[in-house]
VOGU-3710 file (C-alpha; in Angstrom, 3 decimals, decimal comma):
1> xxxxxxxxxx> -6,341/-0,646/-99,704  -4,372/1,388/-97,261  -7,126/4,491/-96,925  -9,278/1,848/-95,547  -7,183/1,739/-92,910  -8,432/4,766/-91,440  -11,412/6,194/-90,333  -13,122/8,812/-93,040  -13,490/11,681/-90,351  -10,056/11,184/-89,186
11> xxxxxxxxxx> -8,753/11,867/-92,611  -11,518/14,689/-93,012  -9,378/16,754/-89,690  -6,125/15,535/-90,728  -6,524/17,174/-94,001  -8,549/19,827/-93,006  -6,603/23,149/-92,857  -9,205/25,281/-90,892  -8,066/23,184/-87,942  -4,369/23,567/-87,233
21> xxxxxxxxxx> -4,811/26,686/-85,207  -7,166/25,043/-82,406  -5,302/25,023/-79,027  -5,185/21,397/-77,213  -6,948/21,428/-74,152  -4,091/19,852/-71,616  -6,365/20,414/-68,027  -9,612/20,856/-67,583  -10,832/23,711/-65,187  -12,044/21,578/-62,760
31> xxxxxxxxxx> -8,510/20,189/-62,509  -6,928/23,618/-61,845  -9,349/24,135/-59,346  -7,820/20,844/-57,597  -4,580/21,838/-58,155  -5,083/25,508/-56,682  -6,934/24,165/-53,459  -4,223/21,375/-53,203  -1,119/24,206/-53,434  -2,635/26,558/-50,885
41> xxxxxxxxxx> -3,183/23,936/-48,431  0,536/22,804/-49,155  1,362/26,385/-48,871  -0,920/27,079/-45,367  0,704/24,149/-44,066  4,229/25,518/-44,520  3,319/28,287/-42,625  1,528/26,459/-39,983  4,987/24,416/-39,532  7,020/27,418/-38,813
51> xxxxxxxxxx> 4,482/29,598/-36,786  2,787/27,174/-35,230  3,532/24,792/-32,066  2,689/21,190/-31,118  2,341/20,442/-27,053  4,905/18,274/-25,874  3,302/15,770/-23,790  3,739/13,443/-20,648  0,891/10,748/-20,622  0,400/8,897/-17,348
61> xxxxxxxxxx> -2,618/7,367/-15,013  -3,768/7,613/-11,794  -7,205/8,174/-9,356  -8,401/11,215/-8,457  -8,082/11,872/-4,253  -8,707/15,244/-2,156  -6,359/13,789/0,510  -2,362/12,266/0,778  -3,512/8,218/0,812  -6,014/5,911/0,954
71> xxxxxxxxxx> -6,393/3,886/4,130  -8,519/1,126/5,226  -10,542/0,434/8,582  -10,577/-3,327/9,260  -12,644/-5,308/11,074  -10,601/-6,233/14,623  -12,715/-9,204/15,060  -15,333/-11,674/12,864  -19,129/-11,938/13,370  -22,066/-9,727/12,202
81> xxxxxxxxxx> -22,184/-5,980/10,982  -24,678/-4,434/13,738  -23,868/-0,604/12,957  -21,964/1,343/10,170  -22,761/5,304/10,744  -20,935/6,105/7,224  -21,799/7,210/4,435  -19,978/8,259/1,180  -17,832/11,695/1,416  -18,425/11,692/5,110
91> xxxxxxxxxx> -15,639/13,068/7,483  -14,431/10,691/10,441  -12,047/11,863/13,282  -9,741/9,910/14,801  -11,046/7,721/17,607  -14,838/8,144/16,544  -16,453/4,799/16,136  -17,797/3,926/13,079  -19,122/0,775/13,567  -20,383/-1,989/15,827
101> xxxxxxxxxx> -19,947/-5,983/15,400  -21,718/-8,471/17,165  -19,137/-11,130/17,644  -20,466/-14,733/16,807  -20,873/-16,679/20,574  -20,661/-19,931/19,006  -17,476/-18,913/17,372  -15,741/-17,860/20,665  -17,262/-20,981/22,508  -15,541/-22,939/19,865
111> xxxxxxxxxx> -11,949/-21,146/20,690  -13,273/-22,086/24,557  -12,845/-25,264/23,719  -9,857/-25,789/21,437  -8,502/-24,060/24,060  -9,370/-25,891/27,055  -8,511/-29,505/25,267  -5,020/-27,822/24,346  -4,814/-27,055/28,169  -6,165/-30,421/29,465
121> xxxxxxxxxx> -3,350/-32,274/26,706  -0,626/-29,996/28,491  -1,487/-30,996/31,613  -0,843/-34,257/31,061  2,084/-34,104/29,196  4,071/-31,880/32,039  2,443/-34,233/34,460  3,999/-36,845/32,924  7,352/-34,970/32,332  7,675/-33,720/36,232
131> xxxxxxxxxx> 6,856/-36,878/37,638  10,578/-37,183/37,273  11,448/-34,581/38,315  9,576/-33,435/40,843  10,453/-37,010/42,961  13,958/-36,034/42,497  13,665/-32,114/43,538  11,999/-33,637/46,600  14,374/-36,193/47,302  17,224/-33,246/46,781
141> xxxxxxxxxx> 15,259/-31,024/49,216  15,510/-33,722/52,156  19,460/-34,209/51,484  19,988/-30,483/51,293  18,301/-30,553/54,602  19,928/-33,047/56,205  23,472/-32,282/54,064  23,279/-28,158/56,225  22,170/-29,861/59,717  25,279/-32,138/59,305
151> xxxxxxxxxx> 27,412/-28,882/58,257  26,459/-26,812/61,251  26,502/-30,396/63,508  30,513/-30,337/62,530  31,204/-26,736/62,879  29,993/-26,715/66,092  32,252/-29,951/66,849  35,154/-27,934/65,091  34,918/-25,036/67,810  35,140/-27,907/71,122
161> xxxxxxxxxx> 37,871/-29,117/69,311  39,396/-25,857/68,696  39,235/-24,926/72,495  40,865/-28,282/73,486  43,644/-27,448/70,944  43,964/-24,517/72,558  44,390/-25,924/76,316  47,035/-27,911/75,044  44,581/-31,069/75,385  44,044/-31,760/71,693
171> xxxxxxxxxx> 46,935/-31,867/69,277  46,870/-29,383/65,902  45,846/-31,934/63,572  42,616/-32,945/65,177  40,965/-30,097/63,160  42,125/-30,589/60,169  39,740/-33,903/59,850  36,937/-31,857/60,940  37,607/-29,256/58,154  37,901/-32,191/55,268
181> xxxxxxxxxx> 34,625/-33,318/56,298  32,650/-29,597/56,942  34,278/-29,022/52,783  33,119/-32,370/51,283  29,555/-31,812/52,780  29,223/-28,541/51,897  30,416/-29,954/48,345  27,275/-32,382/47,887  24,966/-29,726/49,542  26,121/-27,028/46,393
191> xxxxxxxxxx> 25,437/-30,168/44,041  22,302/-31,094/45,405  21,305/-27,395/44,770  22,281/-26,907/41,426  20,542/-29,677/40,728  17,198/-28,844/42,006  18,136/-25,717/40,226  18,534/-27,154/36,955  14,811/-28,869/37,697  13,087/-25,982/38,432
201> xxxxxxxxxx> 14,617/-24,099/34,690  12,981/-26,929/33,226  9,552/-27,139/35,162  9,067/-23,374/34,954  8,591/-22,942/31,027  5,988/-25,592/31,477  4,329/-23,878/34,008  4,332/-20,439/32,129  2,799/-22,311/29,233  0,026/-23,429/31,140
211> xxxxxxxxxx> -0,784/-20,036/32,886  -0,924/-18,934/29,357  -3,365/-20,690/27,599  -5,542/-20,097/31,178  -5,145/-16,040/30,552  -6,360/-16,680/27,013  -9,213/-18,901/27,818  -10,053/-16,358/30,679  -10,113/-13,706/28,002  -12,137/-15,060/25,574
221> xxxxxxxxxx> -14,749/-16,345/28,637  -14,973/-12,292/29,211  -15,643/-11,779/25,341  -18,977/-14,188/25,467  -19,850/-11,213/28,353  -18,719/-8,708/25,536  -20,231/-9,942/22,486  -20,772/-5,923/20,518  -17,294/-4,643/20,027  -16,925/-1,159/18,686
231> xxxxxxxxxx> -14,730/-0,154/15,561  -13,348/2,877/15,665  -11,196/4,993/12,983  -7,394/4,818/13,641  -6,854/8,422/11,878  -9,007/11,176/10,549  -10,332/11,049/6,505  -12,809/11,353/4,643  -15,161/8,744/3,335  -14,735/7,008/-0,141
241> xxxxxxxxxx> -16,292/3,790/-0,514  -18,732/2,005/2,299  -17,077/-1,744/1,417  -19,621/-3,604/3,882  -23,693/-3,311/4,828  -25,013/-3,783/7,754  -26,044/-7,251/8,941  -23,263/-8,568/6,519  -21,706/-11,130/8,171  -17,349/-9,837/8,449
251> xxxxxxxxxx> -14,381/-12,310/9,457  -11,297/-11,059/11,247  -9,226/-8,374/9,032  -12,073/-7,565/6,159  -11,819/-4,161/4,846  -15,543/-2,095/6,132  -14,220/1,617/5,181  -11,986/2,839/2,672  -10,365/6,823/3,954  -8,537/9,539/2,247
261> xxxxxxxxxx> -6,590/10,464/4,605  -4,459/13,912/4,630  -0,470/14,490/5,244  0,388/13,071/8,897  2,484/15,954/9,600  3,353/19,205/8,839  1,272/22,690/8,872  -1,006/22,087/6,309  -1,954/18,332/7,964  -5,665/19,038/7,820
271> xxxxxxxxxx> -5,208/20,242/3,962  -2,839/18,404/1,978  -2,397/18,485/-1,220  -3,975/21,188/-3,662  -5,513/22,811/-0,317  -7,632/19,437/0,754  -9,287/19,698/-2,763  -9,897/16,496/-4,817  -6,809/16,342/-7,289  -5,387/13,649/-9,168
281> xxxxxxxxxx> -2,590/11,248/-8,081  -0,384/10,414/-11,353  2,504/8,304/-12,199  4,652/8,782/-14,768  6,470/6,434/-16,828  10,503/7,025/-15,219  11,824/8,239/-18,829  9,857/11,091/-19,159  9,294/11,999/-15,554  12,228/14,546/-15,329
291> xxxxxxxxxx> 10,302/17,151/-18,168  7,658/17,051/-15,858  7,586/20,476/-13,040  5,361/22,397/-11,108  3,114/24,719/-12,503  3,222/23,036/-15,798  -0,572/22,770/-17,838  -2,159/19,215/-17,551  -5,069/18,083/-18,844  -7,128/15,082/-16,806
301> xxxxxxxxxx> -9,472/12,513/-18,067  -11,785/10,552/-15,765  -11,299/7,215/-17,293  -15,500/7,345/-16,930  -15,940/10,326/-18,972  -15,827/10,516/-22,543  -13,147/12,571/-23,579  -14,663/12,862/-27,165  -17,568/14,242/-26,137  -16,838/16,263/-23,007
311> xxxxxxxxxx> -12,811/17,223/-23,556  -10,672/17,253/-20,401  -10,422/18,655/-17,426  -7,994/21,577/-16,918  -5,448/21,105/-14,432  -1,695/22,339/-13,389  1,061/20,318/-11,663  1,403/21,003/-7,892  4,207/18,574/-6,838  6,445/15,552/-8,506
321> xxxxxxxxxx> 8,422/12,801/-6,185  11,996/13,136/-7,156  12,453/9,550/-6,580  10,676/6,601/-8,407  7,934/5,120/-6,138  7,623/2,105/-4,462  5,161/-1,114/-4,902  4,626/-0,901/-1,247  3,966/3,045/-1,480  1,376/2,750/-3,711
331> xxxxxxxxxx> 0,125/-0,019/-2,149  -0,444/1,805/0,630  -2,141/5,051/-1,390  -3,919/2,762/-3,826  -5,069/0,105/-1,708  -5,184/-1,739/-4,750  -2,504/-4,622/-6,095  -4,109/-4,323/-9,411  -3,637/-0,988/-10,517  -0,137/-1,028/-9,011
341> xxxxxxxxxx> 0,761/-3,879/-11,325  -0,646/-2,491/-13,901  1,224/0,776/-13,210  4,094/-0,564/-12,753  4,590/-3,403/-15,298  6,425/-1,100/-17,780  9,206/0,130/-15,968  10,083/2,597/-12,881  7,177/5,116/-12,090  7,406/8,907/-10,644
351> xxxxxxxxxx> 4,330/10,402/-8,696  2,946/13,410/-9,373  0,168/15,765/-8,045  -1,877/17,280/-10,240  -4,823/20,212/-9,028  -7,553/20,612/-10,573  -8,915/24,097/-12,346  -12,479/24,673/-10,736  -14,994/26,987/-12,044  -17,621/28,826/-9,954
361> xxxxxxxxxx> -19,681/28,981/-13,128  -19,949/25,424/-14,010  -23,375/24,481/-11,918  -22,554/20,418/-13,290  -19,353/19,931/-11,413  -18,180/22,852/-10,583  -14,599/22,152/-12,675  -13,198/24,046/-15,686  -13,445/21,773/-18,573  -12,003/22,366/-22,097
371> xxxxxxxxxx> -14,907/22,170/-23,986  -18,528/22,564/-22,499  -19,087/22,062/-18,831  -18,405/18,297/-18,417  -20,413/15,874/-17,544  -23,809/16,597/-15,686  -22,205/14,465/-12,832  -20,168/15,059/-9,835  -16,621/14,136/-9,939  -15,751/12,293/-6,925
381> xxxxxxxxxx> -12,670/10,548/-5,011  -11,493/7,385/-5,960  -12,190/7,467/-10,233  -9,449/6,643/-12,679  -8,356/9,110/-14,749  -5,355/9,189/-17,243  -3,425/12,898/-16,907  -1,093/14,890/-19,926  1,159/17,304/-18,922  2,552/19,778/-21,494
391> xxxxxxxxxx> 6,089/19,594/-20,935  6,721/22,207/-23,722  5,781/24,130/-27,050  7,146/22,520/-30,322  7,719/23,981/-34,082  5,822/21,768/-36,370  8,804/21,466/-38,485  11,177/19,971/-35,528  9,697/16,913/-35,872  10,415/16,678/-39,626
401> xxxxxxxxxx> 13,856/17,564/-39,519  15,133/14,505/-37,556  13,216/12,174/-39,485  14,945/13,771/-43,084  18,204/13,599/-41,329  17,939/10,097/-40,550  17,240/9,418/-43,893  19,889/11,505/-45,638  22,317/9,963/-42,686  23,218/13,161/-41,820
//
């Protein structure tokens, strides 16, 4: 009953002596083939981690400029766009006008007006207010009047007497009454001047307010003869975005022109940075700002372009701030609350110029790219673009070690 137990060939090779020499076939040759390919990788990659080097890098984000800044010109007054000479990458000097607006008559009559019923209200109110006072600075001006006749009536009194005290004909005392009276007049007359004094501090703020408004309402009765008013550019830039059209209607403080604009002072002024080239304006996040110096490789990425397809552009650090920047700096370079919030909102932030590589040879762009020749597009002022700096060369295995030591608690 047992040898049914088993299979009949099973007991045929257990028994069978011919086969106790065969060798057992552990791994097939397809799995040494696997096991070679996955020991010289293994083995490659040691190398690698010894000879070769990582970049260190410094991300950070930013817009691409050929001068210092951006900078705005703003419409001085509201009403309708009649001329905008500008166009795109165009250079403007300071004092050249850029633009004409045709102010909006109905709009200025309107200010006429408020202005004129403000006046005629004021009028009335100070009428009513130096009614007062007016009857009393008149009343004052009659007693001061009649208060100096009556001094110079007893002074002349006071010299008779004063000769007929000196004959002997008058005694001493006689002037004294003449003096009592010349100093208690002359007492009321100073009152009676202060007074009208103190009147005239009060009317005269009044007065100025109502010369006021009728300057302003003259002024704005000369602007209905002016109606075109000219724009012209504070500073000299170049061109980066035409914000308004022509016939657009503008109010008082829209933006029309957005400028690069170059350093203010200096020697290089008209340049800037990277020689008056287009660049790119980074900032850094503030813990990793300080690896960042001149001269150091960078590699920039308009935020338009695809990297995967078209690499980066090659680029080396010209200048970082050695200071974190200001909201209200960039503000002022980015014209844009935005993208300084969104800067910003991780911490403290370090600016950086970065120039960019150009190549004669590139007929697309005319920029070095690391792979191909970019995009078939110009690369203008004003895109996004996200910047790495190499900071420095690494040995693969560097960043193992710290990781095994944490473990081991080394």
């Amino acid at each position: 009953m047992q040898s049914n137990l088993f299979r009949k060939a099973a007991l045929e090779k257990a028994t069978s002596p011919e086969q106790l020499d065969l060798v057992m076939q552990v791994t097939s040759p397809l799995g040494w083939l696997a096991v070679t390919t996955i020991g010289a990788i293994l083995f490659v990659v040691g190398v690698w981690s010894f000879v070769g080097t990582i970049p260190d890098l410094v991300e950070g984000q930013g817009v691409l400029l050929r001068g210092e800044r951006l900078s705005e010109i703003k419409a001085p007054v509201s009403g309708t766009l009649a001329r905008l000479d500008l166009t795109p990458d165009t250079v403007v000097q300071a004092g050249q006008v850029i633009a004409v607006i045709n102010r909006d008559r109905s709009e200025i009559e309107r200010k006429v007006a408020l202005k004129q019923d403000q006046l005629n209200r004021l009028r009335t109110q100070h009428l009513s207010e130096n009614a007062s006072d007016e009857m009393v600075y008149t009343r004052n001006q009659a007693l001061i009047a009649a208060k100096a006749s009556e001094v110079d009536s007893l002074r002349r009194q006071r010299v008779t007497q004063q000769e007929l005290v000196r004959r002997g004909l008058k005694p001493e005392n006689a002037l004294f009454e003449f003096d009592r009276r010349i100093t208690a007049t002359r007492g009321e007359l100073n009152a009676l001047e202060k007074e009208n004094a103190v009147i005239q501090t009060r009317m005269a703020p009044r007065l100025n307010e109502q010369r006021n408004l009728e300057g302003e309402i003259e002024y704005l009765k000369g602007d209905l003869e002016r109606t075109a008013t000219e724009i012209k550019s504070p500073e000299t830039g170049r061109v980066v975005e035409v914000i308004k059209s022509v016939s657009d209607k503008v109010g008082e403080g829209d933006p029309l022109v957005r400028l690069e604009t170059a350093r203010p002072t200096g020697p290089d002024a008209a340049l800037g940075f990277c020689d008056g080239n287009i660049h790119a304006v980074i900032y850094l996040p503030g813990q990793q700002a300080g690896k960042v110096r001149p001269k150091q490789l960078a590699r920039v990425s308009p935020v338009d372009v695809k990297k995967e397809e078209y690499g980066y552009i090659v680029g080396s650090v010209e200048w970082v701030s050695t200071f974190a920047a200001s909201p209200d700096d960039m503000r002022e370079k980015l014209k844009n609350d935005r993208l300084v919030q969104s800067y910003t909102e991780k911490g403290p932030v370090f600016e950086a110029r970065v120039c960019l590589t150009f190549d004669p040879e590139n007929k697309a762009n005319g920029l070095k790219w690391s792979s191909s020749t970019g995009p078939p597009k110009k690369i203008g002022s004003g895109s996004l673009c996200q910047s790495s700096v190499v900071v420095d060369h690494r040995k693969p295995y560097t960043y193992v070690i710290p990781s095994i030591k944490r473990t081991l608690g080394v």
